[in-house]
N, C-alpha and C positions, 0 to 999 in steps of 0.2 A: 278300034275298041278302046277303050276308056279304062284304066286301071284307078283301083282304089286305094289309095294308100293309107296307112296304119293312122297317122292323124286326123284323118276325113274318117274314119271310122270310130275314133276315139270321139269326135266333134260330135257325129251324128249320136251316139250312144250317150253323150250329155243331155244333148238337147232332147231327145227322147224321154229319159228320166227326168228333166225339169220340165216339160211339157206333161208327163203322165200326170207326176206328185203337184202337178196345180191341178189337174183335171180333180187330184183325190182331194182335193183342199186342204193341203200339206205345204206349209211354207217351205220353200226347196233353198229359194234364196236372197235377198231383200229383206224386210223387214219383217218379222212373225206377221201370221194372220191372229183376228182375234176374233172367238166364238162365244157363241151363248148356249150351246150346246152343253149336256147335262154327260160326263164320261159314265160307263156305262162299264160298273164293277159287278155286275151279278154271273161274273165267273167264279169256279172252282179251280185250279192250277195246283199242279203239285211242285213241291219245293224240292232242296239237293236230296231230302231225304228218302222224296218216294210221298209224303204226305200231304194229306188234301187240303190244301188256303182257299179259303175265299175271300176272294180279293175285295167282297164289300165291308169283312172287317177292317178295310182300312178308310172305310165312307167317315166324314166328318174331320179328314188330315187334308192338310194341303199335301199336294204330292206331285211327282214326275214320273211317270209312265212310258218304259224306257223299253225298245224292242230291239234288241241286241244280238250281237255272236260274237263268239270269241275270236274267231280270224277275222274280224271288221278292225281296219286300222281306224277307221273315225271312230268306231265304239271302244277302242281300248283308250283312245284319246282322251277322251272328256269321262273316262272313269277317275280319274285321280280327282277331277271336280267335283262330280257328284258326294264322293266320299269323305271331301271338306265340306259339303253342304251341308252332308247329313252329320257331322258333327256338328257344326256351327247353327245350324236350326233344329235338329232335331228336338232340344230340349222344348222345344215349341209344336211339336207334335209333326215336325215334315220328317218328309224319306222319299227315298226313290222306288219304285217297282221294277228290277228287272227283269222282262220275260224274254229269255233268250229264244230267238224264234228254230235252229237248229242244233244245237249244242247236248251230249249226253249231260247227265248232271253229274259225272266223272269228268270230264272236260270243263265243264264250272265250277266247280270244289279249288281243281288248281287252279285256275283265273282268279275263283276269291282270293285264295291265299298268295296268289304273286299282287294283288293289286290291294290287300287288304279291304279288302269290300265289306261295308260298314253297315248295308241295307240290304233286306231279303231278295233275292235270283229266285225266281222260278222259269223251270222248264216247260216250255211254250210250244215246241216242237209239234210240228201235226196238228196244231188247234187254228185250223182254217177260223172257227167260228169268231176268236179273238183278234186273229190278224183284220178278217174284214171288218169286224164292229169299229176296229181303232184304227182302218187304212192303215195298215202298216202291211204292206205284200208286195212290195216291189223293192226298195233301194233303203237301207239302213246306215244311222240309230234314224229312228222315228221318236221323239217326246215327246208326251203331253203331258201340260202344264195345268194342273184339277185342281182349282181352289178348294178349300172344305168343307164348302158347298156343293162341293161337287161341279158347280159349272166348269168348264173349258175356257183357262186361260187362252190358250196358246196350243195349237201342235207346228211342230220344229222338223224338216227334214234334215240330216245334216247335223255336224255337230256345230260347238258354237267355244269360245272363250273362254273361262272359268269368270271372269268377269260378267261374259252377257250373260252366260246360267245364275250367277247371283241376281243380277237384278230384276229377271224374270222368276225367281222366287222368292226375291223379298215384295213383287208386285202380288203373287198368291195371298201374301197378307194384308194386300188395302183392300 
């Protein structure tokens, strides 16, 4: 009999999730993919407060559409970038969207404020309908990169640089 050991299962559980997240049409790892697909803001979410956003007030912004939780070590990662983006572009009309997919909004209030987070979080939790619309339902952060057109630069699995997030949102502007 044949024993499995912790690395063969660690290996297997890689390649599973980078086999899924191409099935989902989620760059996992390599280069972004790039779509012409139209992102698809005609949700309601509610923010830390309890109250209702809809996310297509944010149609006509370039933006990052960000599927997060607070115990993800690749999502606490690349929050410190985001929140230099959205200084550094905001006065240009960009921002991030956080929809945290498990988190109370008591468990993101102190994530905002350990990490100063500079762009709206909403609680995401239980909205099947959102994870599938935006393939974000298996392996997190998920990105997506929504010019102000709305089309779909880019979706990201994984996180990336503070560098490669800049230049994939200074491309939201050509």
């Amino acid at each position: 009999m044949s024993r499995v050991f912790p690395r063969d299962v660690r290996a297997v559980f890689v390649l599973s999730v980078f086999t899924f997240a191409m099935a989902l049409g989620v760059g996992a790892c390599g280069p972004p993919q790039k779509h012409d697909e139209i992102a698809d803001l005609g949700f309601i979410v509610k923010d830390m407060e309890g109250n209702d956003v809809k996310l297509s007030d944010y149609r006509g912004r370039p933006l990052i559409v960000n599927f997060w939780f607070v115990d993800c070590p690749p999502c606490r990662q690349e929050v410190p970038a985001f929140v230099d983006l959205v200084k550094r572009y905001g006065d240009k009309g960009f921002t991030v969207l956080g929809l945290s997919v498990q988190d109370t909004a008591e468990a993101m209030q102190v994530f905002a404020e350990e990490f100063d987070v500079n762009y709206p979080l909403f609680v995401d939790d239980g909205r099947d309908d959102i994870l599938n619309a935006y393939r974000a339902t298996f392996a997190y952060p998920v990105s997506w990169f929504v010019k102000a057109d709305g089309t779909v630069l880019l979706k990201h699995l994984g996180t990336g640089t503070p560098e490669w997030f800049e230049r994939q949102v200074v491309a939201l502007f050509e």
